[in-house]
RODO-2510 file (C-alpha; in nm, 4 decimals, decimal comma):
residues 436
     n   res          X          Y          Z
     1     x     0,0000     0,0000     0,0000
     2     x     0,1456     0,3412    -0,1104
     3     x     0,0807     0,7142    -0,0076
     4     x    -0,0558     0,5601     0,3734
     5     x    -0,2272     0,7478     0,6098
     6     x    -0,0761     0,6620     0,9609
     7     x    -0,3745     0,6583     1,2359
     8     x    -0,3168     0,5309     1,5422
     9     x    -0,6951     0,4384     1,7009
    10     x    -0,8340     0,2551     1,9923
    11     x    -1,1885     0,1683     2,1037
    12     x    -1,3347     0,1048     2,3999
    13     x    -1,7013    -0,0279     2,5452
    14     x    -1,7965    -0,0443     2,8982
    15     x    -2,1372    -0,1687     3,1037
    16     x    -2,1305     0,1501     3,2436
    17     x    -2,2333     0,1567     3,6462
    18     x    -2,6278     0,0978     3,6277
    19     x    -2,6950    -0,1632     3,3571
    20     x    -2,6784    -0,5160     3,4009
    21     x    -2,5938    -0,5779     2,9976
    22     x    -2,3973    -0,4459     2,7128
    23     x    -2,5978    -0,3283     2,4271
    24     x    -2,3121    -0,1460     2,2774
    25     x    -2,1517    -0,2835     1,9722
    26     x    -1,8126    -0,1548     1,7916
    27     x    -1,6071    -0,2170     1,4878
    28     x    -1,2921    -0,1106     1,3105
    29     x    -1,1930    -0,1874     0,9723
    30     x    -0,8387    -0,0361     0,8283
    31     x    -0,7483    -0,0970     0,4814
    32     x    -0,4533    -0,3331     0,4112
    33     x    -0,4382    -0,2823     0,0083
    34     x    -0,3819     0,0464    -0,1469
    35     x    -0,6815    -0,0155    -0,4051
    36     x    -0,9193    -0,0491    -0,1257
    37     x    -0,7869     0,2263     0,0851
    38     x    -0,8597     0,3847    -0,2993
    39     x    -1,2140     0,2655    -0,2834
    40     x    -1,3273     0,2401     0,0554
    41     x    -1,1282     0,3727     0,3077
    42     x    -1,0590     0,3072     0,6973
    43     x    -1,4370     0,2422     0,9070
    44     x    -1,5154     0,2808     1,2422
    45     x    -1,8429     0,1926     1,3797
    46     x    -2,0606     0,2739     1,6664
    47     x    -2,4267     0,1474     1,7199
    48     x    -2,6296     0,1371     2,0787
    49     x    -2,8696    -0,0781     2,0831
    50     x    -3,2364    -0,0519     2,2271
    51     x    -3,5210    -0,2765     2,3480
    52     x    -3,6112    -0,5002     2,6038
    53     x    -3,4031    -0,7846     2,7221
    54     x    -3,1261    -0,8877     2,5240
    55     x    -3,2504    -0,7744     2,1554
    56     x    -3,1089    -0,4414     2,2132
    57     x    -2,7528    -0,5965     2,1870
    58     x    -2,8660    -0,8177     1,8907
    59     x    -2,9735    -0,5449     1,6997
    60     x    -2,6236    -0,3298     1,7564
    61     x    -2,4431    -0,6846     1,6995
    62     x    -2,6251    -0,7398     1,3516
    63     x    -2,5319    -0,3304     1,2594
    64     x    -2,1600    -0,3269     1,3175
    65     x    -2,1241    -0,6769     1,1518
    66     x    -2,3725    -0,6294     0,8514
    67     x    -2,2473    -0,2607     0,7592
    68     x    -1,8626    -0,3391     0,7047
    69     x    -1,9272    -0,6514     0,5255
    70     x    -2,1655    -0,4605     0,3089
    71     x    -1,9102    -0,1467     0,3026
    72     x    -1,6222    -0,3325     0,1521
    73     x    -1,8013    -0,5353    -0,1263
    74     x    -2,0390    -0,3752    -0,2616
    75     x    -1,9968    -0,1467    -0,5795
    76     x    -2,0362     0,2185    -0,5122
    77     x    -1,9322     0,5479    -0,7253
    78     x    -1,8421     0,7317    -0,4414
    79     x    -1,7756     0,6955    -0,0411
    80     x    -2,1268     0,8945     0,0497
    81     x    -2,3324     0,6108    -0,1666
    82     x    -2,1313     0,3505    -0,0063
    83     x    -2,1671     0,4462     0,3395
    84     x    -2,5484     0,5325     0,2645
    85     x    -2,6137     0,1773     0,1101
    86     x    -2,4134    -0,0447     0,3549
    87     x    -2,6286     0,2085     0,6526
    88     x    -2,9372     0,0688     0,4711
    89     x    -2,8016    -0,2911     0,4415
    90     x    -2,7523    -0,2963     0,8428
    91     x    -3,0874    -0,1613     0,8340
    92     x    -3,2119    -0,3998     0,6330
    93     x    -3,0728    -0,7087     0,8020
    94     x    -3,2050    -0,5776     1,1522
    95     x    -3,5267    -0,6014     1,0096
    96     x    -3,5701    -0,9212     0,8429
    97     x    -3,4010    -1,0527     1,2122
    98     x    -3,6517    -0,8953     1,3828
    99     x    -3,9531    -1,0182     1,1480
   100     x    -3,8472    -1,3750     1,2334
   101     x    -3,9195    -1,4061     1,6179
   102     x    -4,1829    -1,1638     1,7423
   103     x    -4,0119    -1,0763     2,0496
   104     x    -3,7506    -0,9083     1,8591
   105     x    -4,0291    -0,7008     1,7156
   106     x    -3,9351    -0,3363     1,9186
   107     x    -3,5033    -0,3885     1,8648
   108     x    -3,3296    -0,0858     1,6954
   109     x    -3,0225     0,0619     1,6910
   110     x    -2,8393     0,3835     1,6836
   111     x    -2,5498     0,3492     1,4025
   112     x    -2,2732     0,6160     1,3868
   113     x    -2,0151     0,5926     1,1392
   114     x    -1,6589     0,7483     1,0290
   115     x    -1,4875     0,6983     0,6982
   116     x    -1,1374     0,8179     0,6489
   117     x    -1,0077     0,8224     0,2592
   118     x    -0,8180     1,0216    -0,0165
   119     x    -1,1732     1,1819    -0,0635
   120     x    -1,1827     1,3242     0,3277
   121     x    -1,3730     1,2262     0,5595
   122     x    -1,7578     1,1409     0,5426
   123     x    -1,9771     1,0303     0,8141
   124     x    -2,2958     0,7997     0,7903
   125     x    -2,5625     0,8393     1,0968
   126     x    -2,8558     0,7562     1,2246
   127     x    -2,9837     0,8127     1,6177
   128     x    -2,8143     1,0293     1,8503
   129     x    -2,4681     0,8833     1,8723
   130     x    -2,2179     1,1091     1,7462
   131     x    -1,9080     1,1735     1,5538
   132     x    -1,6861     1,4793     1,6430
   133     x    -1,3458     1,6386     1,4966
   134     x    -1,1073     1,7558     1,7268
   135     x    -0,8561     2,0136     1,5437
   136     x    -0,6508     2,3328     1,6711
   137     x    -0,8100     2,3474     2,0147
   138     x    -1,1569     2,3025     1,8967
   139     x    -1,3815     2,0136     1,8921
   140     x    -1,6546     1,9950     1,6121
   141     x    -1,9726     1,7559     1,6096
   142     x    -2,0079     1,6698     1,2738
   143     x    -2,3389     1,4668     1,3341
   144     x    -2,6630     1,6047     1,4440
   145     x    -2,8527     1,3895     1,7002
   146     x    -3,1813     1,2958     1,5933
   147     x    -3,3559     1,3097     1,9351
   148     x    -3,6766     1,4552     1,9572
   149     x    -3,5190     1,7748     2,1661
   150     x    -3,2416     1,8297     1,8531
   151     x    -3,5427     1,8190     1,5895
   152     x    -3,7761     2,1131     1,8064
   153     x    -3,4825     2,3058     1,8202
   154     x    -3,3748     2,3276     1,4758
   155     x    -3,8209     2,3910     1,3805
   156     x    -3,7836     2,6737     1,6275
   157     x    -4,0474     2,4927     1,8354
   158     x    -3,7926     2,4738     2,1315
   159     x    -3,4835     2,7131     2,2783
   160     x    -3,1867     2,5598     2,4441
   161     x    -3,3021     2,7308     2,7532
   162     x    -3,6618     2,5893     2,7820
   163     x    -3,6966     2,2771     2,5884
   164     x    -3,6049     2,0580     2,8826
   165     x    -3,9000     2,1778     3,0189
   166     x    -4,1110     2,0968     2,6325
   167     x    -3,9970     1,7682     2,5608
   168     x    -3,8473     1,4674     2,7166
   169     x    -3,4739     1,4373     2,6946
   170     x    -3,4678     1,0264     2,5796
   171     x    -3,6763     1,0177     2,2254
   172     x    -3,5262     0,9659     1,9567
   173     x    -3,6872     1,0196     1,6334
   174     x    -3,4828     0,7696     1,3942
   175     x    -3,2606     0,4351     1,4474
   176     x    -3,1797     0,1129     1,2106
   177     x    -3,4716    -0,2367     1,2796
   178     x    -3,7876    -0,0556     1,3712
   179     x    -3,8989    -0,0024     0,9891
   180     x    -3,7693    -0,1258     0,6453
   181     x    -3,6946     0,1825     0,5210
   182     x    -3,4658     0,4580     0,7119
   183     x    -3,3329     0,8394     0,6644
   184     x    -2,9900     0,7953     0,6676
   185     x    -2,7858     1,1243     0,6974
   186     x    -2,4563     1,1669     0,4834
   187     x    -2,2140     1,3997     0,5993
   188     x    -1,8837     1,5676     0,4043
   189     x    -1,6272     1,4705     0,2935
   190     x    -1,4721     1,6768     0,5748
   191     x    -1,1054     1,7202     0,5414
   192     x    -0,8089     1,5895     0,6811
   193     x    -0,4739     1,6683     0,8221
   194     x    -0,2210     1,6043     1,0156
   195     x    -0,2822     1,6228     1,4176
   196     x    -0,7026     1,5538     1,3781
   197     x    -0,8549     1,3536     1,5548
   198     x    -1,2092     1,1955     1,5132
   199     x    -1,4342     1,0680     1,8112
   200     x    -1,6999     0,8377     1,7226
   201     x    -1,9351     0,7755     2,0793
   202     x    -2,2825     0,6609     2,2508
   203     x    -2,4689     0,9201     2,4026
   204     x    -2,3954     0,7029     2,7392
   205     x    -2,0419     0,8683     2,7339
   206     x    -2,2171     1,2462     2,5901
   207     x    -2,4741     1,2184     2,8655
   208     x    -2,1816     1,2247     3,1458
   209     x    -1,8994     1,4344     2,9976
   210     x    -1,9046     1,7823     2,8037
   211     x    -1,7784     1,8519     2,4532
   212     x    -1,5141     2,0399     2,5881
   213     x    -1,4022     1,7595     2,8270
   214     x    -1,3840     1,4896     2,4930
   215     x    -1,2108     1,7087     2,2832
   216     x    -0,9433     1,8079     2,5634
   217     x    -0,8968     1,4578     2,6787
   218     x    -0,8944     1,3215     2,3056
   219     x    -0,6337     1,5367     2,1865
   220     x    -0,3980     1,5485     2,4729
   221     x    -0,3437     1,1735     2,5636
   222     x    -0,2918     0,8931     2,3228
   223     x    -0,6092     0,6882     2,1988
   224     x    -0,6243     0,3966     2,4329
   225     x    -0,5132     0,6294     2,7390
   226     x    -0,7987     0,9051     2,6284
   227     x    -1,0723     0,6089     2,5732
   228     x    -1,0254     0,4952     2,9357
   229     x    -1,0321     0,7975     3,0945
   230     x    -1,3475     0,8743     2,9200
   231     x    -1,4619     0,5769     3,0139
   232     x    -1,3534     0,6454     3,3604
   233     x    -1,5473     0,9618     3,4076
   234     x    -1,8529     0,8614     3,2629
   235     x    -1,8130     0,6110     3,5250
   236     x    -1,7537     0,8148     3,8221
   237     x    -2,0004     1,0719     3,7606
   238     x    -2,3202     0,8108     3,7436
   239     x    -2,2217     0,6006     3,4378
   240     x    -2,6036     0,5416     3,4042
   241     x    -2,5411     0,3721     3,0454
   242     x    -2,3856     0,1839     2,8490
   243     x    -2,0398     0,3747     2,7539
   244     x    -1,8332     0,2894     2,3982
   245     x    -1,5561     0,5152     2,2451
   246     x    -1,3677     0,5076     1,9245
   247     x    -1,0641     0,7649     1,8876
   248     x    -0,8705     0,8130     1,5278
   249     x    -0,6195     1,0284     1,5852
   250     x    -0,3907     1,0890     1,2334
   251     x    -0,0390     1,1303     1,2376
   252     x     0,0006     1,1802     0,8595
   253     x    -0,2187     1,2086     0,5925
   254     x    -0,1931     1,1549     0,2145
   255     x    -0,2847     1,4243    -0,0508
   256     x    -0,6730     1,4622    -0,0640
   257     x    -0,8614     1,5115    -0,3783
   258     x    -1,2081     1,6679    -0,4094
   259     x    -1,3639     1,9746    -0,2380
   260     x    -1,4598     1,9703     0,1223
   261     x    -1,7903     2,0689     0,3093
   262     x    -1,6110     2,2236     0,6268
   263     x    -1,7652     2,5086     0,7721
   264     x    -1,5921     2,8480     0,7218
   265     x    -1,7656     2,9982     1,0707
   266     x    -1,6915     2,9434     1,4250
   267     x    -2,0255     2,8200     1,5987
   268     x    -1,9032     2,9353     1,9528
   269     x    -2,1132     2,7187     2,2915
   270     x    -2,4455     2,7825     2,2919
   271     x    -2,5531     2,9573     1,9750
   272     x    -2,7746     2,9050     1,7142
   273     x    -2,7301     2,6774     1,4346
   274     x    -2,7087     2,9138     1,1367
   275     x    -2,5159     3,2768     1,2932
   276     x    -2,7200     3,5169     1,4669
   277     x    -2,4976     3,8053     1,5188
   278     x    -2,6840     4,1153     1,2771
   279     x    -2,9928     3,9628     1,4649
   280     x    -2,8088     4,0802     1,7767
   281     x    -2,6864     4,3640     1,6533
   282     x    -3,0568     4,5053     1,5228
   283     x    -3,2050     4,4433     1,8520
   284     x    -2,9347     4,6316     2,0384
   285     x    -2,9256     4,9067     1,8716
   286     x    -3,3291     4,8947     1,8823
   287     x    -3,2996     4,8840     2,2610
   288     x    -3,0615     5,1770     2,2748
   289     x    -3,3011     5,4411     2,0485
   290     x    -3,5952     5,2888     2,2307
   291     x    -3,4359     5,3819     2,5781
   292     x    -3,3486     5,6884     2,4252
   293     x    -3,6580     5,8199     2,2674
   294     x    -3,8732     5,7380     2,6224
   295     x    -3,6213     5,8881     2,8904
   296     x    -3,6273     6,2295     2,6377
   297     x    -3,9967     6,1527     2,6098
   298     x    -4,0781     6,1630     2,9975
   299     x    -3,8383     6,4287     3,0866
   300     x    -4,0509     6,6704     2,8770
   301     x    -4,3837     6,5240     3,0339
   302     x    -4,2592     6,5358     3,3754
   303     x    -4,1750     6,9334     3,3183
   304     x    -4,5375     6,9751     3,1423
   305     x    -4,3879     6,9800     2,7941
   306     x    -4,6771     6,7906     2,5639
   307     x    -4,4445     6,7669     2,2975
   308     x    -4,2734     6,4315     2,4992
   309     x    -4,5650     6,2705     2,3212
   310     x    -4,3861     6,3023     2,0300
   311     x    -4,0900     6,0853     2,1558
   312     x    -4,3496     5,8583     2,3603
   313     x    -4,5267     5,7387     2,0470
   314     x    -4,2164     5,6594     1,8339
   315     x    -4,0778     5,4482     2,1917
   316     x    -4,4049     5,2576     2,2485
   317     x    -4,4047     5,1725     1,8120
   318     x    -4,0516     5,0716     1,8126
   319     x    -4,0955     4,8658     2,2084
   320     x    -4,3985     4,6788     2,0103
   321     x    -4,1945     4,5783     1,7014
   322     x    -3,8620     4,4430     1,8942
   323     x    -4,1516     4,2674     2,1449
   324     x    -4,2529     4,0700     1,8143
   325     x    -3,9390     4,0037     1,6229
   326     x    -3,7742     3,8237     2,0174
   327     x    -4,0518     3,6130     1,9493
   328     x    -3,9474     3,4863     1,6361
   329     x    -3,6085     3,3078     1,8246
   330     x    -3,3536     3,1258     1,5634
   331     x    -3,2586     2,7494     1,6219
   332     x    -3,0344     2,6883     1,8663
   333     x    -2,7992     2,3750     1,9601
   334     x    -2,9084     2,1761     2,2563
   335     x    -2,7138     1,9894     2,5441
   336     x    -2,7090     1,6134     2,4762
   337     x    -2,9837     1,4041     2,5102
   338     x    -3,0469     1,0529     2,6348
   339     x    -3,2568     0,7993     2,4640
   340     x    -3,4457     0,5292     2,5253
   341     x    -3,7581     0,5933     2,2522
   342     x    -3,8353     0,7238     1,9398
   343     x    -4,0963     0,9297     1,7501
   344     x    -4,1291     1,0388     1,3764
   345     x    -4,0630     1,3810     1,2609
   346     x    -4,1326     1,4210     0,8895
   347     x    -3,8518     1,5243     0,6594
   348     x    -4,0362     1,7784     0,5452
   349     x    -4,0167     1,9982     0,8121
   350     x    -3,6547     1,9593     0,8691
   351     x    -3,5720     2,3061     0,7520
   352     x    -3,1819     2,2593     0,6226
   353     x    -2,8730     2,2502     0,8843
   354     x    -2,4855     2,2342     0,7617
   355     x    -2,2363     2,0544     0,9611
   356     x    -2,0526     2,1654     1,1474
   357     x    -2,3499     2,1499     1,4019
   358     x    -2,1785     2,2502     1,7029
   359     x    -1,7713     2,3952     1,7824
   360     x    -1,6432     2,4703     2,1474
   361     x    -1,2820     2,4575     2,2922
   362     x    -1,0762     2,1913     2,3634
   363     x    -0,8456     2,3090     2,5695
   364     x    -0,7637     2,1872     2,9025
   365     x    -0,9409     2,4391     3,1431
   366     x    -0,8160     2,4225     3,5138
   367     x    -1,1856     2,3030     3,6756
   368     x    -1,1398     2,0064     3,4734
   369     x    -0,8124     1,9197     3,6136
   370     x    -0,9969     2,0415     3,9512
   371     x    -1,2385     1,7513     3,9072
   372     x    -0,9807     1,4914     3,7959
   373     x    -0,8043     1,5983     4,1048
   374     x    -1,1064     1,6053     4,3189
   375     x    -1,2064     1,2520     4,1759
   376     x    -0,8432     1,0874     4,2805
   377     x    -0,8946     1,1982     4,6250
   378     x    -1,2199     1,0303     4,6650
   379     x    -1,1380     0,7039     4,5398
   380     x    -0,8083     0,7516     4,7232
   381     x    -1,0032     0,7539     5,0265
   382     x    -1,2691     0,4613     4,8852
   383     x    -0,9555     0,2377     4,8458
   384     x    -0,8010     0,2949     5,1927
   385     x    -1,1752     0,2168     5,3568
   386     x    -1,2407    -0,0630     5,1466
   387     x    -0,9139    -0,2523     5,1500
   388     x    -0,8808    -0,2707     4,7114
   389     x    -0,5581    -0,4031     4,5934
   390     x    -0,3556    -0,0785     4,4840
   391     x    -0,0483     0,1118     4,5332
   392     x    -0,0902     0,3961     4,7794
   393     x     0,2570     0,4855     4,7094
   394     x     0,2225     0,4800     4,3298
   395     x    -0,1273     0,7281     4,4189
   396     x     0,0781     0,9578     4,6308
   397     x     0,3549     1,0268     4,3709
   398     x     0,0964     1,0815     4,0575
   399     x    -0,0797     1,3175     4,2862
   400     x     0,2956     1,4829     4,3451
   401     x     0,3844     1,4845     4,0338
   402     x    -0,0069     1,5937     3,8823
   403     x     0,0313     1,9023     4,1514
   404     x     0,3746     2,0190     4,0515
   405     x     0,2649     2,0082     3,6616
   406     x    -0,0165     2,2302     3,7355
   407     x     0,2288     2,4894     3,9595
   408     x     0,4298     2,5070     3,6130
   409     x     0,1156     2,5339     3,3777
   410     x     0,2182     2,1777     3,2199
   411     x    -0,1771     2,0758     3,1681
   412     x    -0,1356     1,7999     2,9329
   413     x     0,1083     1,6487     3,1693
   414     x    -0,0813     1,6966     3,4772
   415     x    -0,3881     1,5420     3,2885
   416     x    -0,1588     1,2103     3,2004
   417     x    -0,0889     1,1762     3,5506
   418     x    -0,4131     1,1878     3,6996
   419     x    -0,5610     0,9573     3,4239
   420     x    -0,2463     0,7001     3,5094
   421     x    -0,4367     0,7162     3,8893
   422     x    -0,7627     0,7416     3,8128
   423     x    -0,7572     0,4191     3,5745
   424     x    -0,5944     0,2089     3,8568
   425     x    -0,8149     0,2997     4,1099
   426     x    -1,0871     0,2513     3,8570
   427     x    -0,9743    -0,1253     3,7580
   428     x    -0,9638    -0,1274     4,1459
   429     x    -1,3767    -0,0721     4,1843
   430     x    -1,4616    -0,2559     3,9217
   431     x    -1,2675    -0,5696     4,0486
   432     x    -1,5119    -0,5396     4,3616
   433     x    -1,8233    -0,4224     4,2062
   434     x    -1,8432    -0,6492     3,8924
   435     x    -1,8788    -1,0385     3,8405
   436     x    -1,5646    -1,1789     3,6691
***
């Protein structure tokens, strides 16, 4: 194989603290010719299943080994109608499965997917796992989640602020079994270089730790350290689902060919969709002559002057028409959402959305290395009262040498050092807290 990418990757799936079963699945497929690497490119896989007892994992099981297969022989023009038809092949064979046994009849899956080749990168995806890009301090979600609370947002039904309060927080409104036919989204190609990295994860990790918190810990440590701390602090803050990572970080990349579908603008925490700022703008400067034209307004009143009517009117006009336009709100993003249902929205009304959906930072901000601090302590202190099998002396110098990294502003190194004791004393708990 010629002209090859380097990507280191590791992936990870955990019970998570609550569950009693896996429903997870995961799969990686690298390229070992140079004509398929041509044709197909590297895979990576994410699907979490749903439905009662064990057909949740069946249906995830049948996705990640149905798409790939599909994927890599089939005959496609391009990498979008590839991904696309293997998506609907997974689809497909969840399906039929659950048509033959009629207590497979309510199994689906989420399906996430990542495809790195000379042509970028494209993304297939259905459900509300995701797929980020984590480049220059930034970490991008190039999937959109198709929960119910994503799809009011983006109508303008729902605000980030109050749709918690609107609509429940585990719909989803598409997955792979449930019907024959399914609205798979494309995304990209997305481009490549050198130092990206690519997180492909179930909401049970998104539903414990922040953006900003993935994309630090993804592009500081290496892939297997990062997927077990991520693990780790799904973990210790509730782990109330099933957790599974995939990290592709690229160490070189070949020439691409093709344009890209990257977007130009930062989408900073928080805002809408599509930019807002002359919006902004408009109804500050609104606010400023309304203030204006009333305070002139009622000075003349208050000294008898009826000519403050003048200015009165003009306030009360201009008060009415920035009253109306707040009203009409733009889309915003929305914190993640759990899942555990689904509902139909019709395509129709999905007004259009480019990817991009969300950027924040990925830097390493000091109440993160707080918490990693804070959560070391803790299970410190759970190890000494419980007896587990680790070394305190091992503990006491990470925390020595995680403390002087922070005095010298050495972040990333600080962070390696309390993931090194955070994974011990997490192999520690799970030891006692898990059958073999």
């Amino acid at each position: 194989m010629t002209d090859q990418p380097l990507v280191q990757y590791a992936s990870l799936t955990d019970v998570g603290m609550r569950r009693a079963a896996n429903q997870d699945s995961l799969a990686v497929r690298l390229c070992s010719e140079y004509t398929e690497w041509e044709q197909c490119g590297h895979l990576f896989v994410v699907a979490d299943g749903m439905g009662g007892h064990s057909v949740g994992d069946l249906a995830s099981r049948i996705s990640v080994e149905s798409l790939p297969q599909a994927y890599f022989k089939m005959e496609a023009e391009s990498i979008s109608e590839r991904l696309r038809s293997a998506i609907r092949e997974a689809n497909r064979a969840i399906n039929d499965k659950a048509r033959e046994n009629p207590e497979f009849a309510d199994m689906g899956t989420t399906c996430s997917t990542l495809a790195l080749s000379p042509y970028g990168a494209h993304v297939g995806h259905v459900g509300d796992s995701r797929v980020y890009r984590v480049r220059n301090g930034e970490i991008q979600q190039l999937s959109f989640d198709h929960s119910l609370q994503w799809e009011m947002i983006r109508q303008g039904r729902a605000t980030m602020e109050n749709v918690d309060l609107l609509h429940p927080r585990n719909v989803i409104t598409r997955c792979l079994g449930p019907d024959s036919e399914v609205t798979i989204d494309v995304e990209g190609p997305f481009h490549v270089q050198t130092g990206d990295c690519f997180v492909i994860c179930s909401d049970g990790l998104t539903g414990h730790v922040s953006d900003t918190e993935i994309g630090a810990v993804a592009s500081t440590l290496p892939p297997a350290d990062a997927s077990r701390l991520l693990i780790n602090l799904a973990n210790c803050r509730g782990g109330a689902d099933n957790i599974t990572v995939v990290i592709a970080k690229v160490d070189s990349y070949p020439r691409l060919t093709g344009t890209f579908k990257d977007s130009p603008r930062k989408v900073d925490s928080g805002t809408s969709i599509s930019s807002n700022k002359p919006h902004a703008l408009i109804s500050t400067l609104s606010l400023s002559i309304f203030a204006f034209l009333a305070t002139i307004g009622l000075a003349l009143l208050a000294w008898g002057n009826r000519w403050g009517l003048l200015f009165i009117c003009p306030a009360l006009i201009l008060g009415f028409i920035r009253l109306i336009a707040s009203t009409r709100r733009p889309v915003e993003s929305v914190d993640e959402a759990d899942r555990s249902e689904t509902t139909q929205v019709p395509d129709a009304e999905r007004p259009a959305a480019r990817s991009p959906y969300r950027t924040e930072s990925a830097r390493i901000e000091r109440p993160f290395l707080d918490f990693l601090a804070e959560a070391q302590s803790e299970l410190t202190q759970a190890a000494k009262d419980n007896g587990w099998e680790v070394s305190m002396d091992e503990l006491a110098e990470l925390n020595r040498q995680a403390v002087s990294a922070v005095e010298n502003r050495k972040s990333a190194i600080a962070m390696q050092h309390r993931a090194s004791a955070i994974d011990g004393l997490m192999k520690a708990l799970y030891s006692q807290t898990r059958r073999p």
